[in-house]
Residue, then its C-alpha position, 0 to 999 in steps of 0.5 A: x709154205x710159210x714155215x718154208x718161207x720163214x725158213x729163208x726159203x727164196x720166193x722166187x726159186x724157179x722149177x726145171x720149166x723155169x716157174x716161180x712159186x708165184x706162176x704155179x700158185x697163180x696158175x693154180x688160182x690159189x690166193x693163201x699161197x699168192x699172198x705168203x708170197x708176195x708178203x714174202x717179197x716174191x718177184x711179181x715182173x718175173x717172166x718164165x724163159x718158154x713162152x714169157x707169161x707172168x704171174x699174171x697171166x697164169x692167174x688170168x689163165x686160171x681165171x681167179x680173181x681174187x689172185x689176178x686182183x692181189x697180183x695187180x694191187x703188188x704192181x703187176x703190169x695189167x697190159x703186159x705181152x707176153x714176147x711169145x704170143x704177144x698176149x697180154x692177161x686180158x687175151x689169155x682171160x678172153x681165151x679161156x672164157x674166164x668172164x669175171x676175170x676179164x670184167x676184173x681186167x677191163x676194171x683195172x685198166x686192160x686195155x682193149x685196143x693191143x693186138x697179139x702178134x697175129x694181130x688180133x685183139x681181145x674181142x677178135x679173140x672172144x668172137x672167134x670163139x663164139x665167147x659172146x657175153x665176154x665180147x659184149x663186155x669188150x664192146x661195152x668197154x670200148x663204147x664206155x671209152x669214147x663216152x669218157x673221152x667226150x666228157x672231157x670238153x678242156x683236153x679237146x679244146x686244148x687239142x683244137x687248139x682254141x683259146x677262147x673255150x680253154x678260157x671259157x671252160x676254165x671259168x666254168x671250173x673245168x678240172x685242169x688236171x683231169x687225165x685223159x683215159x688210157x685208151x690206146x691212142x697216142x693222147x693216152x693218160x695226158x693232162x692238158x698241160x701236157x697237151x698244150x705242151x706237147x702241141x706248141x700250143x704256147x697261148x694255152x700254156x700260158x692260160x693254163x699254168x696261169x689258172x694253177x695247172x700242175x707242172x709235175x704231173x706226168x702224161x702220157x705212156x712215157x710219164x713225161x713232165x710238160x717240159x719234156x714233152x715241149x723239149x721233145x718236140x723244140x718247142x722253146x716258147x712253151x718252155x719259156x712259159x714253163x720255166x718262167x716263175x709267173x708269181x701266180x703261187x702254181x707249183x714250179x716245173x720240175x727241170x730235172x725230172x728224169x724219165x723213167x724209161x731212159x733218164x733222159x731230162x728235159x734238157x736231154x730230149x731237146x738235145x737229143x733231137x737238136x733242138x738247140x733254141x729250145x736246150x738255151x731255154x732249159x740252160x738259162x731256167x736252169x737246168x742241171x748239166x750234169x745228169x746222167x741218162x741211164x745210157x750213162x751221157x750227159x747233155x753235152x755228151x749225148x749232142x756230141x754223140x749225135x754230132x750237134x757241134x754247135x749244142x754241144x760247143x754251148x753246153x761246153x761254154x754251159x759247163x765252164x761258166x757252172x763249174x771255172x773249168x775247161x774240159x778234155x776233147x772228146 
């Protein structure tokens, strides 16, 4: 394979079943050839046109975990459904009774809670099947989930919204920008930045970033900035607490972060959902206005899309004031 490959040999050549070299060599639990191929570029998102299994779920079908471990090192998606079965690697390793593999799995993030489409979970999966010891592991990590959820007293403070143990835990040293766990529920991977933000709690922003919360972390599975999260949901006093400059030597947010999933910035998602007060905010921090999302509008033109005249006649005059111009009708 190697003299294949040095050859100019494609590392993601498909058979006549629509496989990568690197489905076969993972299904096959082969580690030497997995690795040539990933060393060689191979393509580890690549889905097969049958069934929409990955590289990852072959190597978790195989049960190896030296492969599935490898795999996930080059970025494979842990949590990855297949768009047949709705499965994901840690369902397939369940299924085929591979207990090291789902302990790898559940080691490197898979979560428990994702149901097939016939709305089964990987423990429903293990019982079925009388796979007691893999479902002890399952049951395990779900117990070991909510354990972590507890030692974490700032992101529930933050979500209670009370003031005064945000404080005092501060005081106490509390980690301001611990995460949350990725659990499978709507807080998953948060900050409490991005807690408070996302919630309108603008008290607790404002304690927050004064005690040097970072700004530029992402949170949740979007991988929103604090602003984002605050523009999402119109909330332009948090913004204002964001935006402003506080002197207090924290980082600064990043206005013009763009999501990775739609390009959307701060700016666009306030836009998107109308909030006009909150656009005003982003606008006066300075926010840029001509960035694009990857549906290719800009602010201005995505609250034309959705008919928010007056946001739009703002960003207009916005444009005009940045730029000397005026603009054709659209």
């Amino acid at each position: 394979m190697s003299e294949l490959l040095s050859a100019g040999a494609s590392p993601d050549h498909r058979d006549r079943d629509g496989r990568t070299p690197l489905m076969i060599a993972s299904g096959l639990g082969r580690l030497r050839p997995v690795a040539l191929l990933l060393a060689a570029g191979a393509d580890v998102f690549t889905v097969e046109p049958h069934m929409g299994a990955t590289a990852l779920h072959k190597a978790a079908q195989s049960g190896d975990a030296g492969v599935i471990g490898l795999l996930l090192d080059h970025g494979a998606f842990v949590d990855q459904q297949s768009p047949r079965l709705g499965h994901t690697p840690l369902m397939d390793a369940v299924q085929h009774k591979h207990e090291a593999a789902v302990e790898l799995l559940l080691a490197r993030g898979a979560r428990t809670t994702i149901r097939n489409h016939w709305q089964e979970t990987a423990l429903d999966l293990a019982l079925q099947d009388g796979a007691h010891s893999i479902a002890g592991l399952l049951r395990a990590r779900d117990v070991a989930d909510a354990g972590r959820l507890r030692a974490l007293p700032l992101p529930a403070a933050v979500k209670a919204g009370d003031l005064a143990e945000v404080e005092r835990l501060i005081a106490a040293g509390a980690l301001l920008d611990e995460r949350t766990p990725a659990v499978g529920g709507h807080d998953d991977d948060y900050t409490a930045l991005g807690l408070a933000a996302r919630d309108g709690r603008t008290e607790i922003v404002r304690v927050l970033r004064g005690a040097g919360a970072d700004p530029r972390q992402l949170n949740g599975l979007m991988g929103a900035t604090p602003g984002h999260e605050a523009a999402f949901a119109g909330h332009a006093e948090v913004l204002r607490v964001l935006t402003a400059s506080g002197g207090t030597g924290a980082p600064a947010l990043d206005l013009d972060a763009q999501g990775a999933y739609n390009g959307f910035t701060a700016l666009h998602d306030a836009v998107w959902h109308g909030h006009g007060e909150a656009a005003r905010v982003l606008v006066d921090a300075g926010a840029r206005l001509d960035l694009r999302s990857h549906t290719g509008h800009t602010p201005r033109q995505l609250a034309l899309r959705y008919s928010y005249d007056d946001i739009a006649a703002f960003l207009a005059d916005a444009e005009r004031h940045d730029s000397g111009t005026d603009f054709p009708h659209e």
